[in-house]
N, CA, C and O atoms as a printed pandas DataFrame, in Angstrom:
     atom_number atom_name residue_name chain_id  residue_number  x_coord  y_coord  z_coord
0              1         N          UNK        A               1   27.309   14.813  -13.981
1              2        CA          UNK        A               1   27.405   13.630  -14.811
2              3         C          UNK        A               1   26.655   13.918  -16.118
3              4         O          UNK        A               1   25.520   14.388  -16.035
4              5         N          UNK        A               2   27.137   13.700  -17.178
5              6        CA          UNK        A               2   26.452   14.043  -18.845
6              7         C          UNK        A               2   25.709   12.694  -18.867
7              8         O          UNK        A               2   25.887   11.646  -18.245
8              9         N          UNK        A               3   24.828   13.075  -19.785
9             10        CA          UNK        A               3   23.647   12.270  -20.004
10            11         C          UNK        A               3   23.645   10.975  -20.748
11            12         O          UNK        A               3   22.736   10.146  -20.783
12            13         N          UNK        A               4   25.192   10.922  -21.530
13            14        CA          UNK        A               4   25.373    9.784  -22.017
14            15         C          UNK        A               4   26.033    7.964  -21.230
15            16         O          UNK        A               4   26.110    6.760  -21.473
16            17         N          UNK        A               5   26.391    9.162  -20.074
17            18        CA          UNK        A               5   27.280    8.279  -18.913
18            19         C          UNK        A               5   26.071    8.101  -18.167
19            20         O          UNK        A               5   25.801    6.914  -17.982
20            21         N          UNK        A               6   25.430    8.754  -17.784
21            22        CA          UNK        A               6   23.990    8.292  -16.713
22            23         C          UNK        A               6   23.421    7.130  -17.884
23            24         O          UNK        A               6   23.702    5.948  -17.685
24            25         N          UNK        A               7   22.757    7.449  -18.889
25            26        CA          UNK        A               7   22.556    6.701  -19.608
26            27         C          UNK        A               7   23.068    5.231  -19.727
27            28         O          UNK        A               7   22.225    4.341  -19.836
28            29         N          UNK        A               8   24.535    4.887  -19.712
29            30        CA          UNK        A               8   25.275    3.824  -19.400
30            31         C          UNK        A               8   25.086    3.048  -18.706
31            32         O          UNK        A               8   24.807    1.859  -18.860
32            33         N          UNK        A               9   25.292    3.971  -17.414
33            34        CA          UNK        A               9   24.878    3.119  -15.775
34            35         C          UNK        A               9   23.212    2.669  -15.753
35            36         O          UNK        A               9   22.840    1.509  -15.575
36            37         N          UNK        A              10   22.491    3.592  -15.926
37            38        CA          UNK        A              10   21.350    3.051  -16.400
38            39         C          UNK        A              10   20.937    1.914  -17.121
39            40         O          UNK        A              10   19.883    1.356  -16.816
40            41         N          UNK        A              11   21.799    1.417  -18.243
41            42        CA          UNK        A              11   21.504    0.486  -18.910
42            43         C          UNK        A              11   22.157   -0.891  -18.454
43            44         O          UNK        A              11   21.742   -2.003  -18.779
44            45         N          UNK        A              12   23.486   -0.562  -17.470
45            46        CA          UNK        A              12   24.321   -1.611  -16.830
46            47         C          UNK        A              12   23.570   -1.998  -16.000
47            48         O          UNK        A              12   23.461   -3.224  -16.026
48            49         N          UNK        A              13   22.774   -1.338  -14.987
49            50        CA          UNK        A              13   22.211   -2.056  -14.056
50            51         C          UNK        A              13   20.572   -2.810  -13.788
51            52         O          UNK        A              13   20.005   -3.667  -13.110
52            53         N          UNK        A              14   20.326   -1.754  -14.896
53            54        CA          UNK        A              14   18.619   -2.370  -15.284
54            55         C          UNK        A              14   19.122   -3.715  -16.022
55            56         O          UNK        A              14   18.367   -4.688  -16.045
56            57         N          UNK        A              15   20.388   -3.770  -16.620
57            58        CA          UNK        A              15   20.328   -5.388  -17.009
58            59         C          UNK        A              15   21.028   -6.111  -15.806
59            60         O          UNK        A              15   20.388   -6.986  -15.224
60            61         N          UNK        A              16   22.019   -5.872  -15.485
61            62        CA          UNK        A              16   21.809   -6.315  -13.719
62            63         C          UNK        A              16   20.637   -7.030  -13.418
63            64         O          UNK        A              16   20.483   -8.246  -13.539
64            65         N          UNK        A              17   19.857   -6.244  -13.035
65            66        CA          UNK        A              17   18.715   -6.542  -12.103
66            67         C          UNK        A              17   17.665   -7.578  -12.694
67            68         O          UNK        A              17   16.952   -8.375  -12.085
68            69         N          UNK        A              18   17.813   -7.260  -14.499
69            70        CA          UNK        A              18   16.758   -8.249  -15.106
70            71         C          UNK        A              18   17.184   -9.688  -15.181
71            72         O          UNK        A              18   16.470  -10.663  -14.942
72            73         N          UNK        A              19   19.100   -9.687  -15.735
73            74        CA          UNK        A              19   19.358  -10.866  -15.942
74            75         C          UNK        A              19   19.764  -11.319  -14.668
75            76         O          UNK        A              19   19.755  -12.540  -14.826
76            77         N          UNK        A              20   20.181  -11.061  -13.280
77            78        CA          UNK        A              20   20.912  -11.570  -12.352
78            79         C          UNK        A              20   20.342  -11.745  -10.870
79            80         O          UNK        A              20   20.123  -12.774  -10.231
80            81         N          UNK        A              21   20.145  -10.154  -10.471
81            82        CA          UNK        A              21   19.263  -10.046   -9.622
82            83         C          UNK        A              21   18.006  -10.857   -9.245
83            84         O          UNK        A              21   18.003  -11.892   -8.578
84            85         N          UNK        A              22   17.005  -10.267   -9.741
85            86        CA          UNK        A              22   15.796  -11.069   -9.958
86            87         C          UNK        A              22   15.554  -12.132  -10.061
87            88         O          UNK        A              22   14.600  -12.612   -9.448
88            89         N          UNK        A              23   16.700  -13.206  -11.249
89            90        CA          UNK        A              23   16.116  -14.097  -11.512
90            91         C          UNK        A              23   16.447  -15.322  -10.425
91            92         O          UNK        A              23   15.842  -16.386  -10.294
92            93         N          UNK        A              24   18.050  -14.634   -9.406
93            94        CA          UNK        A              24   18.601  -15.586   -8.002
94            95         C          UNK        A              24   17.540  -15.098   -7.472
95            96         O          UNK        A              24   17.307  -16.306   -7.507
96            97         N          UNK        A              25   16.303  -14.374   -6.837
97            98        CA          UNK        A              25   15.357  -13.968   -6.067
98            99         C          UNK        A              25   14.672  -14.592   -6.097
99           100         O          UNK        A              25   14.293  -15.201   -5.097
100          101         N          UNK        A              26   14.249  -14.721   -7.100
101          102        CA          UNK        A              26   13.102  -15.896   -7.993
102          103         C          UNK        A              26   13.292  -17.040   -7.718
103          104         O          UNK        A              26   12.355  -17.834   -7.629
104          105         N          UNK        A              27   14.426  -17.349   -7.542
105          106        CA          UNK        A              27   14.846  -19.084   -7.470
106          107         C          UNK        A              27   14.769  -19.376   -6.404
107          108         O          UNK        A              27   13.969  -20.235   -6.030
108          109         N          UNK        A              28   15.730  -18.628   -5.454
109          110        CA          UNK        A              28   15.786  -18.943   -4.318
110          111         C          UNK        A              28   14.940  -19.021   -3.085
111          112         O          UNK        A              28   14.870  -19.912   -2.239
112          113         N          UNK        A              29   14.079  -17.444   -3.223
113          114        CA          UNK        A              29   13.615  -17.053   -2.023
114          115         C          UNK        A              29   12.475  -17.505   -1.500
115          116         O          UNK        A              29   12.343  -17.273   -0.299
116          117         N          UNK        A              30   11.083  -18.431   -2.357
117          118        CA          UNK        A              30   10.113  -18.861   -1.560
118          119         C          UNK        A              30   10.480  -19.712   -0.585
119          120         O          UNK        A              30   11.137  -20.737   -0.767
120          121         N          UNK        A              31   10.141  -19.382    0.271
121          122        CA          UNK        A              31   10.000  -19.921    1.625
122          123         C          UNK        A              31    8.680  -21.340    1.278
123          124         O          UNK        A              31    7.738  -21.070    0.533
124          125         N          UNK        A              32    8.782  -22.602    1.838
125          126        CA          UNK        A              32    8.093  -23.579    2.073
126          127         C          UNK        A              32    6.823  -23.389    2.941
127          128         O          UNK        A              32    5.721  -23.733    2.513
128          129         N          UNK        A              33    6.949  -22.977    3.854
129          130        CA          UNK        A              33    5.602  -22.613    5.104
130          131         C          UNK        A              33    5.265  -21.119    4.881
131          132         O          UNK        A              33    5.179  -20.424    5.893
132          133         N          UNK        A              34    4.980  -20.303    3.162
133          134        CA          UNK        A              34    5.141  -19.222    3.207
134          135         C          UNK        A              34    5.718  -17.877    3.611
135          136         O          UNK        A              34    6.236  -17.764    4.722
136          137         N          UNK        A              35    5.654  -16.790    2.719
137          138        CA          UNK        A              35    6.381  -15.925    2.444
138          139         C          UNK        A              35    8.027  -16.439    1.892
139          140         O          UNK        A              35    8.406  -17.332    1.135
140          141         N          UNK        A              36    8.679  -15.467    2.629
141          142        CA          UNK        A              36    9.808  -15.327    1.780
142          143         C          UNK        A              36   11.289  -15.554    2.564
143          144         O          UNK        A              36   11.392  -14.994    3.655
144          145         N          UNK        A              37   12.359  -16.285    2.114
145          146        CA          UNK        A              37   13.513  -16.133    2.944
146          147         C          UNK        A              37   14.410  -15.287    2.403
147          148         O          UNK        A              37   14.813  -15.206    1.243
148          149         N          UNK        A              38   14.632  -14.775    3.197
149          150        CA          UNK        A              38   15.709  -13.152    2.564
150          151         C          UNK        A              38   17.094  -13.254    3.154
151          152         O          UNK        A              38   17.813  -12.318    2.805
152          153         N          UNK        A              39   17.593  -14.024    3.851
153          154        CA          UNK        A              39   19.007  -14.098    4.430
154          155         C          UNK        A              39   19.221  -15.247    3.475
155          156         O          UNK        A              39   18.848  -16.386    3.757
156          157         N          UNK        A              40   19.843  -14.930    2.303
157          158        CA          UNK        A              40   20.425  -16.114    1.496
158          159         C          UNK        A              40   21.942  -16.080    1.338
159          160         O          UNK        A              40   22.508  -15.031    1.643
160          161         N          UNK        A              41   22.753  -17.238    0.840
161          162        CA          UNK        A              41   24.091  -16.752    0.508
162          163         C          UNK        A              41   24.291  -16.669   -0.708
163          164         O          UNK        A              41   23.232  -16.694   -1.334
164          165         N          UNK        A              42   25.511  -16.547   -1.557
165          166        CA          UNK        A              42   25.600  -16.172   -2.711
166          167         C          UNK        A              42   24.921  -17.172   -3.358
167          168         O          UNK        A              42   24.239  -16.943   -4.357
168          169         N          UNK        A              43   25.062  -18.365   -2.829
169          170        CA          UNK        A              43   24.711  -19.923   -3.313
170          171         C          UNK        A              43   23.372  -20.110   -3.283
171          172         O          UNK        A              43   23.106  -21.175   -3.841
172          173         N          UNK        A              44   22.329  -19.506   -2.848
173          174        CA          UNK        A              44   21.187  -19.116   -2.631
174          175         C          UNK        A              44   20.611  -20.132   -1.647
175          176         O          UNK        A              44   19.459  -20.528   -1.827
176          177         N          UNK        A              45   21.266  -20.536   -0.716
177          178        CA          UNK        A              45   21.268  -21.014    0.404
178          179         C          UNK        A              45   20.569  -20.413    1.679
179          180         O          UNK        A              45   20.883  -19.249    1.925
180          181         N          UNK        A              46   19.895  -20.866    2.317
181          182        CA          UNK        A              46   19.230  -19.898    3.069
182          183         C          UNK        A              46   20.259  -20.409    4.649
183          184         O          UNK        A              46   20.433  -21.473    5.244
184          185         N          UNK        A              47   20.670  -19.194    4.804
185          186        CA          UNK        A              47   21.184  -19.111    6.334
186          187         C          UNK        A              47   20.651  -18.734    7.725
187          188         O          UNK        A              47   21.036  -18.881    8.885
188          189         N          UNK        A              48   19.326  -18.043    6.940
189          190        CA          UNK        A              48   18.307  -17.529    8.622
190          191         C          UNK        A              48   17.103  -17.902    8.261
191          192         O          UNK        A              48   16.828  -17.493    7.133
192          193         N          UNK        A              49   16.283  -18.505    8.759
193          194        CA          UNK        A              49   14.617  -18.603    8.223
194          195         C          UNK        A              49   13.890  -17.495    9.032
195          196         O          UNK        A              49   12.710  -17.681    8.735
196          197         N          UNK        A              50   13.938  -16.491    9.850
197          198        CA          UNK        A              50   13.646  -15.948   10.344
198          199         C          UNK        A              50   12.756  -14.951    9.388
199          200         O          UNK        A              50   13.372  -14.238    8.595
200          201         N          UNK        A              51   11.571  -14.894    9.434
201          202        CA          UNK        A              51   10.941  -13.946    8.370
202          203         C          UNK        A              51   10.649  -12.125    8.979
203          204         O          UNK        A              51    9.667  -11.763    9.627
204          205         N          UNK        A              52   11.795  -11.249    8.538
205          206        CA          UNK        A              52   11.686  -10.050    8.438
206          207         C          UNK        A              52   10.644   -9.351    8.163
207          208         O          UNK        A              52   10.711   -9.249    6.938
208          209         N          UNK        A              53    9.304   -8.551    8.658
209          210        CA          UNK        A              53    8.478   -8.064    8.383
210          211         C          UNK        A              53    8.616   -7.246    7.410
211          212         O          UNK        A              53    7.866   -7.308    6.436
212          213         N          UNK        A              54    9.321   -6.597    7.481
213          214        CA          UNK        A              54    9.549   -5.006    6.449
214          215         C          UNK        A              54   10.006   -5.717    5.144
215          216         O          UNK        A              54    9.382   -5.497    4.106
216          217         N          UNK        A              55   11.115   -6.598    5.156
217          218        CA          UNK        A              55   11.480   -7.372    4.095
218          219         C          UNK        A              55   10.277   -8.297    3.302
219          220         O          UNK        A              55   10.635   -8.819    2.246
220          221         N          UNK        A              56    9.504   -8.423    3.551
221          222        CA          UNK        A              56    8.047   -9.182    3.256
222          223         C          UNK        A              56    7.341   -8.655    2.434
223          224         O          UNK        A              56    6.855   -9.087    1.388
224          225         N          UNK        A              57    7.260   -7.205    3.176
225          226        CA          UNK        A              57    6.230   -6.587    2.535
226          227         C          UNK        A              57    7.006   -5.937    1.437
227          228         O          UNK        A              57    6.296   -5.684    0.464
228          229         N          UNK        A              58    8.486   -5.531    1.289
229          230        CA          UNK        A              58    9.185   -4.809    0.610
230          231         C          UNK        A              58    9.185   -5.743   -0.762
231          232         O          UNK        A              58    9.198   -5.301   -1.910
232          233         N          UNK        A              59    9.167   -7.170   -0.363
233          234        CA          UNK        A              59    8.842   -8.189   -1.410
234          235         C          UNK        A              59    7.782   -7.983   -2.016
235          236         O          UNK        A              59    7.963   -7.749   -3.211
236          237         N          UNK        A              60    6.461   -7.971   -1.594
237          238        CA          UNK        A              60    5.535   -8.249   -1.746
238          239         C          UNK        A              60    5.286   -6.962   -3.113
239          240         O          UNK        A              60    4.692   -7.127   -4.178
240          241         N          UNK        A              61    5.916   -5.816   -2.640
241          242        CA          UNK        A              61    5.635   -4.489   -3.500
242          243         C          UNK        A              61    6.406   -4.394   -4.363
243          244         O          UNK        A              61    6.279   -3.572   -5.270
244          245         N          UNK        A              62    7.352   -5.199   -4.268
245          246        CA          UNK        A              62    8.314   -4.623   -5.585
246          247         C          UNK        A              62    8.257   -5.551   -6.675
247          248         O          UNK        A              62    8.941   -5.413   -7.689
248          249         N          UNK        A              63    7.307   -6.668   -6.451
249          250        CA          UNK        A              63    6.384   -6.523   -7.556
250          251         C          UNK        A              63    5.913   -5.597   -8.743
251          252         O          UNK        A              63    6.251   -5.780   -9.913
252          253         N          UNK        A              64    5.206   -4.721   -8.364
253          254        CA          UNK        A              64    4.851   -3.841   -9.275
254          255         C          UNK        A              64    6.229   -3.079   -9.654
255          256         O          UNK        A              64    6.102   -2.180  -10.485
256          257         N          UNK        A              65    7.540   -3.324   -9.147
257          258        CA          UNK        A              65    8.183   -2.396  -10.092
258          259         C          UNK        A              65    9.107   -3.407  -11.334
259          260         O          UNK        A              65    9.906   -3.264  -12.259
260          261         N          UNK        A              66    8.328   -4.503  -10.574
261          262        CA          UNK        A              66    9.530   -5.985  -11.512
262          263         C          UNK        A              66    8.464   -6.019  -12.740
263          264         O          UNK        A              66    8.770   -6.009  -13.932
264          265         N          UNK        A              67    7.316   -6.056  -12.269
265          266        CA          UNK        A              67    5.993   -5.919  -13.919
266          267         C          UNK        A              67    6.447   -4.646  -15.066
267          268         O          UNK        A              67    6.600   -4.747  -16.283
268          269         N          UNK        A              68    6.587   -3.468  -14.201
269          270        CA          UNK        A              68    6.912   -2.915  -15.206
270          271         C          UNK        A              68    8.387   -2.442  -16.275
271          272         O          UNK        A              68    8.703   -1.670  -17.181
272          273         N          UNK        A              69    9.015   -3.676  -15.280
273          274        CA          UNK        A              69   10.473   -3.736  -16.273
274          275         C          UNK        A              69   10.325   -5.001  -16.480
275          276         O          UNK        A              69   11.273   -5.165  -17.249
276          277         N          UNK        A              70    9.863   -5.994  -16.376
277          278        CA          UNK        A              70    9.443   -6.908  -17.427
278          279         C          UNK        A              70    8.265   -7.071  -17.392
279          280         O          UNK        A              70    7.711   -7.158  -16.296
280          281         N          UNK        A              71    7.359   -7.182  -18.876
281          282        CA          UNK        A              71    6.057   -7.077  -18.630
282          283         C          UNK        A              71    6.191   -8.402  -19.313
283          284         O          UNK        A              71    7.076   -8.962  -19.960
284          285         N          UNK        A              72    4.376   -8.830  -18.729
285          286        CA          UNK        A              72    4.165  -10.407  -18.333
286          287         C          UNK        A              72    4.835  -11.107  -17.709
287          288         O          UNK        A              72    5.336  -12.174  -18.065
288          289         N          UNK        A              73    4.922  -10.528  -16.617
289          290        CA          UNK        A              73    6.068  -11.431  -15.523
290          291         C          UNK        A              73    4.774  -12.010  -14.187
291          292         O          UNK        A              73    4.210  -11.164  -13.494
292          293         N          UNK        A              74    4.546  -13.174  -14.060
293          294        CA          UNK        A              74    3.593  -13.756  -13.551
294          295         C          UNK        A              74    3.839  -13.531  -12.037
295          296         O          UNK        A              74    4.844  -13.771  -11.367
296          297         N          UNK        A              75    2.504  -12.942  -11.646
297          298        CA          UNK        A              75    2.389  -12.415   -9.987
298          299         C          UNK        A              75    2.524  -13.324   -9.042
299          300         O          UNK        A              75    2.882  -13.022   -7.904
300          301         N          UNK        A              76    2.267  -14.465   -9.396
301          302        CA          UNK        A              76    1.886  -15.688   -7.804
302          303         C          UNK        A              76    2.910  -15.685   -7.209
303          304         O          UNK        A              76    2.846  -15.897   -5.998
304          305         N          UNK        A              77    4.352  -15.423   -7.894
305          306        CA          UNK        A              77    5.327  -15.372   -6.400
306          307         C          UNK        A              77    4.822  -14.480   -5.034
307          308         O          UNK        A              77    4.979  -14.771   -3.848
308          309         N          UNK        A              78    4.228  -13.410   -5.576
309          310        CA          UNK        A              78    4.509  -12.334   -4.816
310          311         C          UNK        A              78    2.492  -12.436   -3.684
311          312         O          UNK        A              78    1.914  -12.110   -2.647
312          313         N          UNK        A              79    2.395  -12.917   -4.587
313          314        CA          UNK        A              79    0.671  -13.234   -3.852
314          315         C          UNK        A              79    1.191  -14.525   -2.852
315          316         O          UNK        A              79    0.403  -14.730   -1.929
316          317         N          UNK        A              80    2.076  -15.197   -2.872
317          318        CA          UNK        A              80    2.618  -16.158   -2.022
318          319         C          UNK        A              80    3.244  -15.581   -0.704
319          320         O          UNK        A              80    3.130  -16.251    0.323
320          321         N          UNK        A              81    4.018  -14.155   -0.669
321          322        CA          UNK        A              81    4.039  -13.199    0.148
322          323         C          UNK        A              81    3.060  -12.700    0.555
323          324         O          UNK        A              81    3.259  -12.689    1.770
324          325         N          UNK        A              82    2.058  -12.241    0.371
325          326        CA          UNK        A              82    0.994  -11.460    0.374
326          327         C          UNK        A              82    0.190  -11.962    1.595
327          328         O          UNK        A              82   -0.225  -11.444    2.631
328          329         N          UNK        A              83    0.147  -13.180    1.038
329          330        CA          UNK        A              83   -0.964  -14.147    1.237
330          331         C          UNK        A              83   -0.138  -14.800    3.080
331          332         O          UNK        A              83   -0.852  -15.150    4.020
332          333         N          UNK        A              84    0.868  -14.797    3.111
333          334        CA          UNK        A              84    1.993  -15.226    4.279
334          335         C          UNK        A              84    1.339  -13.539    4.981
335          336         O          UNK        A              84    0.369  -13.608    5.735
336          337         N          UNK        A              85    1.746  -12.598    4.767
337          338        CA          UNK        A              85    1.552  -11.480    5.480
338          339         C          UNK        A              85    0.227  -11.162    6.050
339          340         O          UNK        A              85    0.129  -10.379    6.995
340          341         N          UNK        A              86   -0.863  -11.775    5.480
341          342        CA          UNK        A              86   -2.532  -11.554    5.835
342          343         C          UNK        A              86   -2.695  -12.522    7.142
343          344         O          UNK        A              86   -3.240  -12.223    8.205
344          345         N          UNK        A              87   -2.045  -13.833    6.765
345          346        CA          UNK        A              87   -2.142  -14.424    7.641
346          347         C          UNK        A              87   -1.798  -14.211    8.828
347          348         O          UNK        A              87   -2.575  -14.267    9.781
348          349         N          UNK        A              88   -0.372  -13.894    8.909
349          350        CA          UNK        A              88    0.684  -13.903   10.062
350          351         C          UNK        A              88    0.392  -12.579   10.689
351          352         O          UNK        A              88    0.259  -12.572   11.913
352          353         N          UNK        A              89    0.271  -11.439   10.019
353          354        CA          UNK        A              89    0.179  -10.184   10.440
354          355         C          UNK        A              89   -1.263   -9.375   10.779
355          356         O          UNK        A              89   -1.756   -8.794   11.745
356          357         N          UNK        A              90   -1.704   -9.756    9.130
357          358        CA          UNK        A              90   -3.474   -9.588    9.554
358          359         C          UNK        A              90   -3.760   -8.084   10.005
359          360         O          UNK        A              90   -2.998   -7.117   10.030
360          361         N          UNK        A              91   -4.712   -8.167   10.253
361          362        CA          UNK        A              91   -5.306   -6.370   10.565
362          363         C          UNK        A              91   -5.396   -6.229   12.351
363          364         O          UNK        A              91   -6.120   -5.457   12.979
364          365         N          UNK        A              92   -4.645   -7.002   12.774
365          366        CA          UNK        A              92   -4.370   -6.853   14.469
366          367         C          UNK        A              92   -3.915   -5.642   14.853
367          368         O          UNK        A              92   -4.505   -5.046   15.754
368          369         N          UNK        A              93   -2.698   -5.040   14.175
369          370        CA          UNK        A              93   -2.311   -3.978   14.401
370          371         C          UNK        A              93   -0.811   -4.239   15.527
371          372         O          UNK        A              93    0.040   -3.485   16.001
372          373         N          UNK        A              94   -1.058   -5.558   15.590
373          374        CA          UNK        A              94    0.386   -6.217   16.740
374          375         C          UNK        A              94    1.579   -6.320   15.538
375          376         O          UNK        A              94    1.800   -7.498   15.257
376          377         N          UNK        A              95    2.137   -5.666   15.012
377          378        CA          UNK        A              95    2.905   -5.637   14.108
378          379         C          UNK        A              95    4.512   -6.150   14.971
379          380         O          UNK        A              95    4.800   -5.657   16.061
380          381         N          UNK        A              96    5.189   -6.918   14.453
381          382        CA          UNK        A              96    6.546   -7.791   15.221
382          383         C          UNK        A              96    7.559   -7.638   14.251
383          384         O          UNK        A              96    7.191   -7.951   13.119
384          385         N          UNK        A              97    8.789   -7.228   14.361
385          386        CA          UNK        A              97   10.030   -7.386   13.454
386          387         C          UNK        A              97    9.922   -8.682   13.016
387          388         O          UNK        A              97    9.088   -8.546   12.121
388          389         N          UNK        A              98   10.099   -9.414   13.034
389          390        CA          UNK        A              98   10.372  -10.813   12.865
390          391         C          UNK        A              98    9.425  -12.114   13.435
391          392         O          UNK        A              98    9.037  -12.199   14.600
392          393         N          UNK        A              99    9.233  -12.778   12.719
393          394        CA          UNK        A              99    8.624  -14.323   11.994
394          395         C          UNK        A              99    9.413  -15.124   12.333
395          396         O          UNK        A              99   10.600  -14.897   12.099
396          397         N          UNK        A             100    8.944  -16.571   13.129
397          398        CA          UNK        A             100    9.684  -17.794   12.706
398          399         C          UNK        A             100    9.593  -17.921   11.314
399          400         O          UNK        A             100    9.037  -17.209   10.477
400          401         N          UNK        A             101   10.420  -19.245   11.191
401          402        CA          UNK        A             101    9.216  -19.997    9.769
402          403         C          UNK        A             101    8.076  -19.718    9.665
403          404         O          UNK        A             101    7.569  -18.810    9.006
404          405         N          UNK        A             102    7.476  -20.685   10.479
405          406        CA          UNK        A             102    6.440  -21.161   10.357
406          407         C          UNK        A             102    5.445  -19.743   10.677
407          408         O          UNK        A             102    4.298  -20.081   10.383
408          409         N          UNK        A             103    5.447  -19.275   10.835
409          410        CA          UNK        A             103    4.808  -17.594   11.319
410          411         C          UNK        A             103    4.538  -17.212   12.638
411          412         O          UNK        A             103    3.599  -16.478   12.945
412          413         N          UNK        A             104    5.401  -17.730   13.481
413          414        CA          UNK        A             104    4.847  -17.848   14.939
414          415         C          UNK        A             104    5.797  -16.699   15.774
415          416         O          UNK        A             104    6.918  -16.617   15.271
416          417         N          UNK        A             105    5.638  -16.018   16.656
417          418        CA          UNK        A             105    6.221  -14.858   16.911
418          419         C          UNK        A             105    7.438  -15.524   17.867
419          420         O          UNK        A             105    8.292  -14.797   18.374
């Protein structure tokens, strides 16, 4: 692939992700009793409340890659994850696929 066509796709999807992606993520996904709901529909409807561990934390980190493609992009969504994962998960070491809502196994 030449460097002007990578270049392209590059620029198609980093705006993707800034104007479209992200900003249905943003809208949709806080969860009420903390963390995050990740089974949404296009409509940003949530169809499972079931909270995914790996998906949590995958939230929680990609943070730092959403700061540095938009900078000043305000953290508390993601400390709202964070903060769901300390609780629910904590330094027990009992690590569980899956969360009710409410954080209960």
């Amino acid at each position: 692939m030449n460097k002007e066509l990578f270049a392209s796709y590059a620029q198609k999807y980093q705006q993707a992700l800034l104007d479209n992606v992200i900003p249905f993520w943003m809208q949709h996904s806080r969860a009420e009793k903390g963390g995050f709901n990740t089974c949404l529909s296009s409509d940003g409807s949530v169809y499972d409340q079931d909270k995914f561990i790996w998906l949590q934390a995958r939230r929680v980190d990609f943070r730092d890659v959403i700061n540095r493609l938009e900078k000043g992009v305000n953290g508390w969504r993601c400390l709202h994850g964070a903060q769901f994962l300390e609780k629910y998960v904590g330094t027990t070491m009992e690590i569980v696929f899956s969360l009710a809502p409410d954080g209960k196994h």
